[in-house]
C-alpha positions, -999 to +999 in steps of 0.1 A: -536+066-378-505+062-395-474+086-386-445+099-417-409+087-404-383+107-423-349+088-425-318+107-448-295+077-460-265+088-480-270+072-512-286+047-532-270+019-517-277+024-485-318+034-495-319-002-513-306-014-481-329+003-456-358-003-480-352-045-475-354-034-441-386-019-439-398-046-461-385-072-433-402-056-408-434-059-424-437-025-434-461-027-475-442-013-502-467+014-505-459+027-474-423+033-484-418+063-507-381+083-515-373+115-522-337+121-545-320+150-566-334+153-600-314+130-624-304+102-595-318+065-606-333+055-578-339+021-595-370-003-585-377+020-550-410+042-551-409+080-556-427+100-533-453+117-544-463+151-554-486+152-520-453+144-501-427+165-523-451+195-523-470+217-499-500+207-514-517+201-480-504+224-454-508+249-478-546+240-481-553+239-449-543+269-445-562+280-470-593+267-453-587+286-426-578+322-447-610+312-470-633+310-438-621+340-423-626+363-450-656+343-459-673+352-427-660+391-433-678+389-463-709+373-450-711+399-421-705+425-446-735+415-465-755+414-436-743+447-423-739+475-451-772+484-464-781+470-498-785+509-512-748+513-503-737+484-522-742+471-561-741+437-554-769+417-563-801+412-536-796+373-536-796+373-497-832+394-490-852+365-483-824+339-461-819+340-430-791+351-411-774+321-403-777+309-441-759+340-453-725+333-428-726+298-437-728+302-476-698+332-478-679+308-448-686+276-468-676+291-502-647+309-491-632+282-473-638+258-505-623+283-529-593+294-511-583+261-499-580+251-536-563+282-551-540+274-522-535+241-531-524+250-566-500+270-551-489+246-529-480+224-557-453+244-572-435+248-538-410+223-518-424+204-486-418+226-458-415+201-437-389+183-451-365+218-463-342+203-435-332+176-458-334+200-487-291+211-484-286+171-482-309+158-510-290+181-533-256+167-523-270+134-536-285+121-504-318+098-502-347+105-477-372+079-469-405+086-457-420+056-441-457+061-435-463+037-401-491+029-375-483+052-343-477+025-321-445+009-348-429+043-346-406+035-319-394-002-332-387+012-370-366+041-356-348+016-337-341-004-367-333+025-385-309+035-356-288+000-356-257+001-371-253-010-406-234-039-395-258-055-374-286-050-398 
């Protein structure tokens, strides 16, 4: 299980510097991602992704939940309101209960989740809207995605001062 570090670092300079660091420590490159203003050169350091810049996937998980829920209103709907009250089609008169929640839960989770997800794309990490004020100044954040049981030693080399590192 791997756990996202967020470090702020006040520039470039000090990102290439902390990136050598992770690097030392035996940290993959692919685990190392950054996360600038528009329009800063972050040079040969990785970009974070959209996954990690967005709310792609808090936003769909919660959308799994919300698509379940009404999912489940709809399937007790069907199962409640008498067909001659409704015009939907009859494509339930011959299932079973328990295969009418299931399908309206199943399909309602899938198809929120994703039109959440969309959505989720075009707006900014909640997670990280801490750093947001910073970033804009011209700050770097580092995420550094690590095994649980690192956490504590790369926070402690991310704690040292610069001069000892």
């Amino acid at each position: 299980m791997k756990m996202k570090l967020e470090f702020m670092l006040p520039d470039v300079n000090a990102a290439d510097q902390a990136c050598e660091q992770m690097l030392l420590a035996r940290i993959e490159n692919k685990y190392i991602h950054f996360l600038a203003k528009p329009g800063i050169n972050l040079g040969n350091l990785q970009l974070a992704s959209d996954i990690e810049k967005t709310n792609i996937m808090h936003e769909g998980e919660r959308g799994v939940l919300i698509g379940a829920g009404l999912g489940l209103l709809a399937g007790l709907y069907v199962l409640t309101v008498p067909p001659w009250l409704t015009s939907s089609p009859l494509w339930f008169t011959n299932a079973n209960w328990f295969v009418i929640l299931a399908t309206t839960t199943v399909f309602g989770a899938v198809s929120v989740a994703i039109g959440s997800a969309l959505l989720g794309v075009n707006l900014f990490n909640s997670d990280l809207d801490r750093f947001k004020g910073r970033i804009d100044k011209g700050g770097v954040l580092m995420i550094v995605s690590v095994p649980f049981y690192r956490a504590k030693e790369i926070r402690s080399i991310m704690n040292k001062p610069r001069s000892q590192a």
